[in-house]
C-alpha positions as CSV (number, residue, x, y, z in Angstrom):
1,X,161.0,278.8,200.1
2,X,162.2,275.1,200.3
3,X,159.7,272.2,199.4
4,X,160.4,269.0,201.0
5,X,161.0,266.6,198.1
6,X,159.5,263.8,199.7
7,X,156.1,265.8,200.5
8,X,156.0,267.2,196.8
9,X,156.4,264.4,195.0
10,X,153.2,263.0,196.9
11,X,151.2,265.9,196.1
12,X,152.5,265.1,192.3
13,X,151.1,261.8,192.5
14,X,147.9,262.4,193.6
15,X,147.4,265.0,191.1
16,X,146.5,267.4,194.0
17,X,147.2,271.1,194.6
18,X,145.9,273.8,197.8
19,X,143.7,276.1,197.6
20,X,144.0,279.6,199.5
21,X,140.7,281.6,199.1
22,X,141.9,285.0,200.8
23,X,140.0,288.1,201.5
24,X,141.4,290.9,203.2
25,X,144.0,288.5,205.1
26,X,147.0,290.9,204.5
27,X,148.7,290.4,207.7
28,X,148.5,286.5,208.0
29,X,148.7,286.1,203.8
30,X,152.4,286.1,203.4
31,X,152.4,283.3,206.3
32,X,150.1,281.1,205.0
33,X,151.6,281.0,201.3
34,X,155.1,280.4,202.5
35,X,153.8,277.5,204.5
36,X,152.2,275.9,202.1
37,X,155.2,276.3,199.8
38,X,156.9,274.1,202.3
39,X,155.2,270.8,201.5
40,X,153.5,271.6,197.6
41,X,154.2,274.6,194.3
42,X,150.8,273.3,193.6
43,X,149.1,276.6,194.6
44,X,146.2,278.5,193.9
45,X,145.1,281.7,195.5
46,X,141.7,283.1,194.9
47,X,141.8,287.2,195.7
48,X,138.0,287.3,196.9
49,X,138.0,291.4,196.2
50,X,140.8,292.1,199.3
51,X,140.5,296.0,199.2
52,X,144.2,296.1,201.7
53,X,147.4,295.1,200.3
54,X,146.7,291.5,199.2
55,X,146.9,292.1,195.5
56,X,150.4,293.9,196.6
57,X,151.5,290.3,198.1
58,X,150.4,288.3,195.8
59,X,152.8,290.3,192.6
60,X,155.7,289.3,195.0
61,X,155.3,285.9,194.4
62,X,155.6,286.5,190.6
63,X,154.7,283.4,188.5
64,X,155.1,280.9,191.0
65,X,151.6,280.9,192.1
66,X,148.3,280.2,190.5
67,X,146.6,283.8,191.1
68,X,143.0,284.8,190.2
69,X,141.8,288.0,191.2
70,X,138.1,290.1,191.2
71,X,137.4,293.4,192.1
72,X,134.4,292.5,194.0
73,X,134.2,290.7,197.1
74,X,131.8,287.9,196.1
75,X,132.2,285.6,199.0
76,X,134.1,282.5,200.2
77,X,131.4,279.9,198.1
78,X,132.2,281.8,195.0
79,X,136.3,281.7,196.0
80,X,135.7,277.9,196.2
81,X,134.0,277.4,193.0
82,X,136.6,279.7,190.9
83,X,139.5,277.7,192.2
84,X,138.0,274.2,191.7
85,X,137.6,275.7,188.0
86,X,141.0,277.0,188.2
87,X,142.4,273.5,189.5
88,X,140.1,271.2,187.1
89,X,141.7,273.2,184.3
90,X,145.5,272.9,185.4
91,X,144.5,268.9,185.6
92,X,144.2,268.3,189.4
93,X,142.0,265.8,190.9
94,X,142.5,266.9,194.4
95,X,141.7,270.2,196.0
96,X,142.6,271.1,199.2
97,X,141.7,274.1,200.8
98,X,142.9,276.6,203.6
99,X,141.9,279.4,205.2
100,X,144.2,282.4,205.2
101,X,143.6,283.7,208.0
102,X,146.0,281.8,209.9
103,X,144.3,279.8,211.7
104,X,145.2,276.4,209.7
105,X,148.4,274.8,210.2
106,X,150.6,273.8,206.6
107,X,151.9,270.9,208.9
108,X,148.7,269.2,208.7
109,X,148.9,268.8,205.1
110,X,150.5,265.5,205.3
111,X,147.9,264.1,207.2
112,X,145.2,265.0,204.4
113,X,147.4,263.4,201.8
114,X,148.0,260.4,203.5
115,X,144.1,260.0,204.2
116,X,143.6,260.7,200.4
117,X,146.2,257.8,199.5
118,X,144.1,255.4,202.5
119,X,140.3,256.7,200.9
120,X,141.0,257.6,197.1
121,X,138.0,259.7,195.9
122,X,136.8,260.9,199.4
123,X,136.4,264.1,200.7
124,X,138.9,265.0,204.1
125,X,137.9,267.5,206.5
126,X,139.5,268.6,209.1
127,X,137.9,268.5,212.8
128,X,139.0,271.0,215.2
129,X,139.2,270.9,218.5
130,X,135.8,273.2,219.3
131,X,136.5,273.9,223.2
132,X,139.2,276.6,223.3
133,X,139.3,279.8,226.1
134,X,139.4,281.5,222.5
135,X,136.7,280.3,220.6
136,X,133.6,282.6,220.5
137,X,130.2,280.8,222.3
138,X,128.4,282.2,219.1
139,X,131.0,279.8,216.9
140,X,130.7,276.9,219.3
141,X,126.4,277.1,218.9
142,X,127.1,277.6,215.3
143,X,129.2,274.7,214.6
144,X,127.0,272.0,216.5
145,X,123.5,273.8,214.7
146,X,125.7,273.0,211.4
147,X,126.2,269.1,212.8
148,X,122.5,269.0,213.6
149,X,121.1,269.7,210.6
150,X,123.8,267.9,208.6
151,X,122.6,264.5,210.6
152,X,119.3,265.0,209.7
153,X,119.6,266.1,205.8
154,X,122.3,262.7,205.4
155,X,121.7,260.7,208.5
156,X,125.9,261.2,208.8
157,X,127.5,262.4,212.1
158,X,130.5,264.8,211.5
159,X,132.7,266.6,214.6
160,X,132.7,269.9,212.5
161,X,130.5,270.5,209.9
162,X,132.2,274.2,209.2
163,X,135.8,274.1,209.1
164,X,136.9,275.2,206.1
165,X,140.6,273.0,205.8
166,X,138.9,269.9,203.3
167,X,140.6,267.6,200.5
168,X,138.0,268.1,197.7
169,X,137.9,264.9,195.2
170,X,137.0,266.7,192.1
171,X,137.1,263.9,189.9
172,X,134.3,262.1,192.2
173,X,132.3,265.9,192.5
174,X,131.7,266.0,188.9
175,X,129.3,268.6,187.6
176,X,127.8,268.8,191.3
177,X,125.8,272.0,191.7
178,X,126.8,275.0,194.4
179,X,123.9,277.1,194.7
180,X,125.6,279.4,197.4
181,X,128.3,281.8,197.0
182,X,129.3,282.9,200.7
183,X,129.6,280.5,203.5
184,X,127.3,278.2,203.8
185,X,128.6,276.7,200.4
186,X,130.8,274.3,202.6
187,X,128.0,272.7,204.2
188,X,126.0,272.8,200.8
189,X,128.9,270.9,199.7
190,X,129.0,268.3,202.0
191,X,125.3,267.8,201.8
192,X,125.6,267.5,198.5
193,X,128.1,264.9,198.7
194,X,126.8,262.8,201.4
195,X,123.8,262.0,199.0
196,X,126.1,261.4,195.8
197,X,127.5,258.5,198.5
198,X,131.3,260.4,198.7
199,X,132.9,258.9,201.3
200,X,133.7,261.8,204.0
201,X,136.3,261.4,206.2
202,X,137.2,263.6,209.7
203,X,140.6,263.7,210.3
204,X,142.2,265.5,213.2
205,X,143.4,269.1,212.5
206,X,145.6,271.8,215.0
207,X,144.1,275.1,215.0
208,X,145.1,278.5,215.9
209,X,142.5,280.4,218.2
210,X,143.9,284.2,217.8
211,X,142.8,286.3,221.0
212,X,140.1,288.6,219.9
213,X,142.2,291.7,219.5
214,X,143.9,289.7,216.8
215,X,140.6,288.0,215.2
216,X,140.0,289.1,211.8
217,X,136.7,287.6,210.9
218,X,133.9,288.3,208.3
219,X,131.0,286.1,209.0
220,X,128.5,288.5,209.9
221,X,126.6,287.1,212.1
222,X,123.3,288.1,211.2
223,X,123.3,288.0,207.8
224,X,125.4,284.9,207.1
225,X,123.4,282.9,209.7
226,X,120.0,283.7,208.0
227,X,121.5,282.4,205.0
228,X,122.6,279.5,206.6
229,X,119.3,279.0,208.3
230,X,117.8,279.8,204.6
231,X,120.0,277.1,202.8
232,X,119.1,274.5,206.1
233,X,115.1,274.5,205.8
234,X,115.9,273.5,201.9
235,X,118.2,271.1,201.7
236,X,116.1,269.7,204.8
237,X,112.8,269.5,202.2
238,X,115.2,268.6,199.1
239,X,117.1,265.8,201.2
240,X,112.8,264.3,201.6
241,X,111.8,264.6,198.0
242,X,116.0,263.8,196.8
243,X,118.7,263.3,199.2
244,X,117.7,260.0,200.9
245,X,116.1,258.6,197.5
246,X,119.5,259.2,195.6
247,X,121.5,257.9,198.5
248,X,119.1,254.6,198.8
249,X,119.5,253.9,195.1
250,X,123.0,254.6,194.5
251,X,123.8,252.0,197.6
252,X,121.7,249.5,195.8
253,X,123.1,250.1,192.8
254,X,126.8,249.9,194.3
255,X,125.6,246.5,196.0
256,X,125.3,245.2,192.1
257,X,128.6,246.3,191.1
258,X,130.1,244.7,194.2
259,X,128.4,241.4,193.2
260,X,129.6,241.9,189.8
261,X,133.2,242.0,190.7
């Protein structure tokens, strides 16, 4: 595994480092890691409770990657939290995460960097193209009942409120709660920062649409979409009674410190 000097020496100044939450991605793991490996040896990998032959993978990388592993699968939200722990200790201000499943592209982690070095302290998340002879209707309804509710907990338009490839600024996060542990913790997370007035930024992102004979997925539908739904009608109540409250005084206060400077 070579790591383009140029690429890695970026990642070093920014302090940043990926993310690879993984559960049961056996087939596509090895992939994703050595792709990644390309451009950064800033990685961690969070074993979600895999039950197939990801902990097996993972000892073949030896000490060159930033491994934590549970026996129980305790969802994606969970992952996400561990490995901003993991990452805050090691001294990284910059998270960025992928999925494992393949379906993220290493290539595009340039163009997360380079938005990072443009908007310090933002978060990046990638849009995807959401029209594809491969993409599920139930993902496509999913994704724009994500948007809506986003708009109206932050009055902020995002073009894909669920993908999961984001630059985290963990520095600017701070102590911010994540009530969730599955899922929905990414759009918890960008509620969240909306009304703590982080600057979120949609970048462009290539995406791999496997055929469904290939597609390992598991969001179940029923379940994971009443917790969404669940997690939706509160932060809808909490954005009334905190979310546009916070983000009206934090933009007065910022208007002061402008004037100060």
């Amino acid at each position: 595994m070579t790591v383009n000097t140029q690429h890695k020496d970026r990642f070093n100044e920014l302090n940043a480092c990926v993310l690879i939450p993984t559960y049961n991605n056996g087939k596509t793991l090895n992939q994703v890691i050595d792709s990644v490996f390309s451009y950064t040896d800033n990685v961690i990998v969070v074993n979600d409770g895999s039950t197939d032959n990801t902990h097996k993978i993972l000892e073949g990388y030896g000490d060159i990657l930033h491994v934590i592993s549970y026996q129980k699968n305790k969802g994606k939200g969970f992952a996400l939290k561990t490995g901003f722990k993991i990452a805050r200790n090691l001294g990284f201000n910059y998270v960025i995460s992928i999925d494992s499943d393949g379906q993220h592209y290493a290539s595009d982690l340039p163009v997360f960097i380079e938005t990072v070095e443009k908007h310090p302290n933002s978060l990046v998340i990638g849009s995807r193209v959401l029209k594809h002879d491969n993409m599920s209707k139930g993902s496509t309804f999913a994704n724009r009942f994500s948007n809506f509710w986003f708009t109206v907990q932050t009055s902020m338009k995002l073009p894909d409120t669920q993908s999961g490839y984001r630059a985290y600024p963990l520095n600017k996060m701070g102590n911010m709660p994540i009530w969730s542990n599955r899922y929905e913790a990414e759009l918890e997370i960008l509620v969240f920062s909306a009304w703590r007035r982080i600057k979120i930024v949609p970048v462009s992102i290539s995406v791999y649409y496997a055929p469904p004979s290939e597609k390992i997925s598991h969001f179940n539908p029923i379940k994971d979409f009443t917790r969404i739904s669940i997690l939706n009608t509160l932060l809808v109540f909490t954005s009334i009674l905190y979310g546009y409250p916070a983000m009206a005084v934090r933009y007065i206060v910022s208007l002061f410190v402008d004037e100060k400077k």
